[in-house]
N, C-alpha and C positions, 0 to 999 in steps of 0.2 A: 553570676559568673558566665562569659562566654569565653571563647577561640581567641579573641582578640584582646580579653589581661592577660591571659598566660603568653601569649606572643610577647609582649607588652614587659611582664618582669622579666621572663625571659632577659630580653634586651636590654634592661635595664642593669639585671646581676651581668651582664659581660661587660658594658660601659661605664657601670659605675658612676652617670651622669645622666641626668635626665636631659639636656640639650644632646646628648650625642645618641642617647637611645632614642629620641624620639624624631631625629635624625632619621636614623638608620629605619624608623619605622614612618617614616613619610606621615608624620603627624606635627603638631604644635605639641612645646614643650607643656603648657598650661593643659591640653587633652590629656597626655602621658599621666602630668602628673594626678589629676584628675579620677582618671580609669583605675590607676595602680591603687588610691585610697578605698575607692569605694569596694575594691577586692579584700584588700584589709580590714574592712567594714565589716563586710561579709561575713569574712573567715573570724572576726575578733581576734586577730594575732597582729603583730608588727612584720612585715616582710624585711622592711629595708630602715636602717638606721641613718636617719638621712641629717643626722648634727655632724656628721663626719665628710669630708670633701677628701680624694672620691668616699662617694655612700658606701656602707657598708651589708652588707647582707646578714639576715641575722639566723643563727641555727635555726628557729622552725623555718624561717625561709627558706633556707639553702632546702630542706625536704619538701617544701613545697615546690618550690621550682626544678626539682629532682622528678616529682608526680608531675609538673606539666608539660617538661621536655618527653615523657612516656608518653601523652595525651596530644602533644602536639603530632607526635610523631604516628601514633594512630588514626590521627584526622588526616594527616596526606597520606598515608596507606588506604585510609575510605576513598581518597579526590582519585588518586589513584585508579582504585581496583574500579572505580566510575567509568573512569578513562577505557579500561580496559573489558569491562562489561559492553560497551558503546560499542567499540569496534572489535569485538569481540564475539561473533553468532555462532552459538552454541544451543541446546536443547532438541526439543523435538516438538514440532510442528505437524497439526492435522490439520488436510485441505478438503475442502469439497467443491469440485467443479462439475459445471454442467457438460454434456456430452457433445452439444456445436461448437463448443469452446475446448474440450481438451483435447479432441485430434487431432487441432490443427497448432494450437500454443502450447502445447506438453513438452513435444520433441524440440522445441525453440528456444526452452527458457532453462529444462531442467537441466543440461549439461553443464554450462553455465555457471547455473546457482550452486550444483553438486561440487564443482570444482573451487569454485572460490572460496564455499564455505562447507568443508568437507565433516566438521563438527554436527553440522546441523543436519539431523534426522527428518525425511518428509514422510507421513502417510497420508496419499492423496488416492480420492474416490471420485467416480462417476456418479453424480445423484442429480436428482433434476431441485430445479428454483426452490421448491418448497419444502421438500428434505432436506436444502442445505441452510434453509431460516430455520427450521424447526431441529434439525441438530445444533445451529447456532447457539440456541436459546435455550437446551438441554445439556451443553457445554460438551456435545459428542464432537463436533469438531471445534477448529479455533479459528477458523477462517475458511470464504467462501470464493470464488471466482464465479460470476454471473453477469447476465448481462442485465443494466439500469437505465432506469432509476426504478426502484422497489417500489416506491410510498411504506416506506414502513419507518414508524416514526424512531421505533427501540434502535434501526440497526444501522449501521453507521456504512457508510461507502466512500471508497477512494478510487476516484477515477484513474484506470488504466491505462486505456485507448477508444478510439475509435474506429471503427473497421467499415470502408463502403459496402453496403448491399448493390450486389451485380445482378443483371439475368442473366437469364443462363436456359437455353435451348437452342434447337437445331434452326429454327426462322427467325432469330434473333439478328445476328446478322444479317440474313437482307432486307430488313423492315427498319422505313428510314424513321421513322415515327414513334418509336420507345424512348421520349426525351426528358420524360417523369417517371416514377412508376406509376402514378395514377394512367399513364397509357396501357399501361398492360391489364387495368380492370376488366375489362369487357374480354381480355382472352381466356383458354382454360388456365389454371393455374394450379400447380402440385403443390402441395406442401407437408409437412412433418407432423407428428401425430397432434392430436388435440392436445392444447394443454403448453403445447412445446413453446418457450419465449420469441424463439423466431418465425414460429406460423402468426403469434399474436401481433409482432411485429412490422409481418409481411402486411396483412388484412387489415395494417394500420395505416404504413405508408402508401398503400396502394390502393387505398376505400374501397376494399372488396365487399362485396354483398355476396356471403357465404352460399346466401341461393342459388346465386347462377353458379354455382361449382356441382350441382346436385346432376349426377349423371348414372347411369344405370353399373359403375363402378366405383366402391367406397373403399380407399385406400389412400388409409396414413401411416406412412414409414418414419419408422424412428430415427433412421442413418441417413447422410449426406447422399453416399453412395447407389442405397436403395431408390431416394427420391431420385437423382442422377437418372439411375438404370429405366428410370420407367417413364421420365420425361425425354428420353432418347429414340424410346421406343413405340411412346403414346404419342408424341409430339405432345405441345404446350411448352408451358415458361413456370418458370421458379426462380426464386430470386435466395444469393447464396454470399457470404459474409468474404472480403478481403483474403482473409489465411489462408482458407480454403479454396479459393481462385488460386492462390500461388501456389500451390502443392498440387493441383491439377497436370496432368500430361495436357502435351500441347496440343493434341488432337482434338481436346474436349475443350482447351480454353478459346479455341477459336468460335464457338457455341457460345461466346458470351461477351455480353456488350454493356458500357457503361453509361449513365446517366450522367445530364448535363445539371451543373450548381443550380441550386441548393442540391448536390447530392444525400440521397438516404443510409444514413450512418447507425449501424448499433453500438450503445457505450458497452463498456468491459469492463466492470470493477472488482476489485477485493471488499466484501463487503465483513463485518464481526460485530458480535455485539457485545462482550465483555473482554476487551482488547488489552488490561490493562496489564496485564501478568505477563503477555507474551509481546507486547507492545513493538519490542524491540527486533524482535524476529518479523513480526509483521510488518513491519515499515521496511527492513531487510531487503525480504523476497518483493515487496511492493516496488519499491525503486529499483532492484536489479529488471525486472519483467519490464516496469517502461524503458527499462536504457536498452534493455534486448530488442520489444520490440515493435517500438515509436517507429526507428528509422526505418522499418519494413515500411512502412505502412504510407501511402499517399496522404491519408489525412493527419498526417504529421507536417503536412505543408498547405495545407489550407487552414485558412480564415473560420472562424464560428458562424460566420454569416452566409458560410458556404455549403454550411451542414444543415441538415433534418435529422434530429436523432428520433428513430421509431421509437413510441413507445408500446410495453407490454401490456 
């Protein structure tokens, strides 16, 4: 028994003709009549008394096609409430973002997403790369924003964005010669505490040989900020992601200078590893975050063959 004999008598108890019910049901009459037996099969009862022109419908039919018009009309309340689960983002969502990524994407996306979908509950935390795989995998959160590619084979990622890596210091500007980052290897260079995705990334793009960074001062700042304060004041160069150049005063952006293609790009994904329950939510906030904020972004207008994505 499927959807489609109950459809099927249905049409058949209001036409009283299998030419015009099978008609109305965009089949051949030889299908019709076909589907409708092997239900009576099924069921070992007679539905329709078909020695009569029009057919007749016979008492246990008529309660049978009574229980199917209930059944039909439950399976479009299912197609239905599909419909309406789809476009419909409701629940509650936990995030875990790393901390170069949410000072600068937080303020950009979450108004936004609160607005549109005002059902949907966010609790979003600062944790770094490996708290937010390891809460993945413990089901303490449901989803991660980080910067990739992971190599990790369990978790799953959807790319975001890309965002250029700038320099950024006070001799930046008049030195005509920063047209890679590998130019800037041989200078000093600040970066973020051990461990951070974007020092891994910096010492990536840039083939730094940690040695020559070995100076009679060890300081790794956790913040954008901090890094900032002490490359202003130490001189040297660091290099600092797209969002962050743009939320800069304009005093400080003129300290910083951009690279010629292949430009150096970090990816930005949502990454989860058992996505299936909240699926719909995650795809949600995924797609609202690139329509927010692709168009920021310059390498929303270049080519792949224009990028270097660092990796971690």
């Amino acid at each position: 028994m499927n959807i489609q004999q109950l459809e099927y008598i249905i049409a058949l108890n209001k036409y009283k003709s299998f030419s015009k019910a099978a008609e109305a049901c965009f089949i051949t009459q030889a299908t019709l009549s076909t589907m409708v037996k092997r239900l009576e099969n099924e069921l070992e009862l007679t539905i329709f008394d078909r020695k009569n022109n029009p057919i007749i419908t016979t008492d246990c039919g008529r309660e049978i096609i009574n229980e199917a018009e209930i059944v039909l009309r439950h399976s479009n309340r299912i197609k239905q409430l599909a419909d309406e689960l789809k476009s419909n983002i409701v629940g509650n969502l936990k995030i875990g973002i790393i901390p170069t990524v949410a000072g600068n994407l937080l303020h950009r996306i979450l108004p936004g997403i609160l607005a549109k979908y005002p059902q949907l509950k966010l609790a979003i935390e600062e944790i770094t790369t490996k708290n937010i795989i390891n809460k993945l995998r413990t089901n303490e959160i449901d989803v991660g924003i980080v910067s990739t590619p992971l190599n990790n084979n369990d978790i799953e990622e959807d790319i975001l964005y890309y965002e250029k890596l700038v320099a950024y210091g006070p001799s930046v500007q008049r030195s005509k010669k920063y047209k890679s980052p590998k130019d800037i290897s041989d200078e000093k260079i600040w970066l973020l505490e051990e461990g951070n995705c974007l020092t891994d990334q910096i010492i990536d793009v840039c083939s730094l040989n940690l040695k020559k960074m070995n100076t009679n001062l060890s300081f790794k700042p956790n913040s954008f900020d901090s890094l900032l304060n002490i490359v202003d004041e130490m001189k040297g160069i660091t290099l600092i992601p797209e969002l962050y150049y743009k939320d800069l005063p304009e005093e400080r952006k003129k300290f910083t200078k951009d690279f010629i293609a292949p430009y150096p790009v970090r990816e930005i994904s949502l990454v989860y590893y058992r996505p299936f329950a909240k699926k719909r939510l995650i795809n949600a906030i995924a797609e609202e975050i690139k329509l927010i904020v692709k168009p920021q972004l310059e390498t929303s207008r270049l080519k792949n063959n224009e990028m270097t994505i660092a990796k971690i």
